[in-house]
C-alpha positions, -999 to +999 in steps of 0.1 A: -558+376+498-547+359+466-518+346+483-541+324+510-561+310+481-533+299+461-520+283+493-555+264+497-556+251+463-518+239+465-528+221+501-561+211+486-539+195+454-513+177+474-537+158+494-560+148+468-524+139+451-518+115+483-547+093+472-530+080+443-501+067+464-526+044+481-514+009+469-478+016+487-493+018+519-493-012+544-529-024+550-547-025+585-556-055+600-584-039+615-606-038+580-615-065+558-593-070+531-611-072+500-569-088+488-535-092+500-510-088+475-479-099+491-462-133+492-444-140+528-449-164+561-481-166+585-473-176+624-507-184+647-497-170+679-507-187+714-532-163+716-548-172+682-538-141+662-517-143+627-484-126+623-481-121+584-441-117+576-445-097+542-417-109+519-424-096+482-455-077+467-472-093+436-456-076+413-423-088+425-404-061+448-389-073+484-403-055+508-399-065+550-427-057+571-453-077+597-486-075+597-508-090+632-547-101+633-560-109+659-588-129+665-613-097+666-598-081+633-629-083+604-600-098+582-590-121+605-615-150+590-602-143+554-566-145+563-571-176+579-587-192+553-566-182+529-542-201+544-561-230+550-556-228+586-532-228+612-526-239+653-510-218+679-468-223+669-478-235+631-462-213+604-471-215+568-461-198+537-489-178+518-493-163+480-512-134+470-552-136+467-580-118+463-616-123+477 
């Protein structure tokens, strides 16, 4: 019996431990985003949504990855005005910020 609740206290620790981790994980383009703390490239799409090309994080490290919003996304209105708009086939660069 002792045996199961050590095993539910170590599962219990780990993911409580996977919290603080949280800033290493890509955000979704489905939520508002309160900040985006990555420097990189924004395409518009023909279809209105914004391809983000993530470059480098604030803090300086390279990363490579690609976030999409589309027109729906609660984000999508911050991202856009961030940087300061853009037509289907225009591609901008864009700097950290926070709302």
């Amino acid at each position: 019996m002792r045996s199961c609740a050590l095993i539910i206290i170590i599962a219990g620790t780990l993911g409580a431990m996977s919290g603080c981790f949280g800033e290493d994980i890509k955000p979704s383009p489905s939520t508002a985003r309160p900040s985006m703390p990555y420097f990189g490239t924004a395409i518009m799409q023909e279809d209105g949504s914004v391809t983000l090309r993530l470059r480098r994080t604030s803090d300086g490290r390279e990363i490579d990855d690609t976030l999409t919003y589309k027109t729906t996304d609660q984000g999508y209105d911050s991202v856009l005005r961030h940087i300061g708009g853009l037509e289907p086939g225009d591609t901008k660069s864009f700097r950290p910020w926070k709302d």
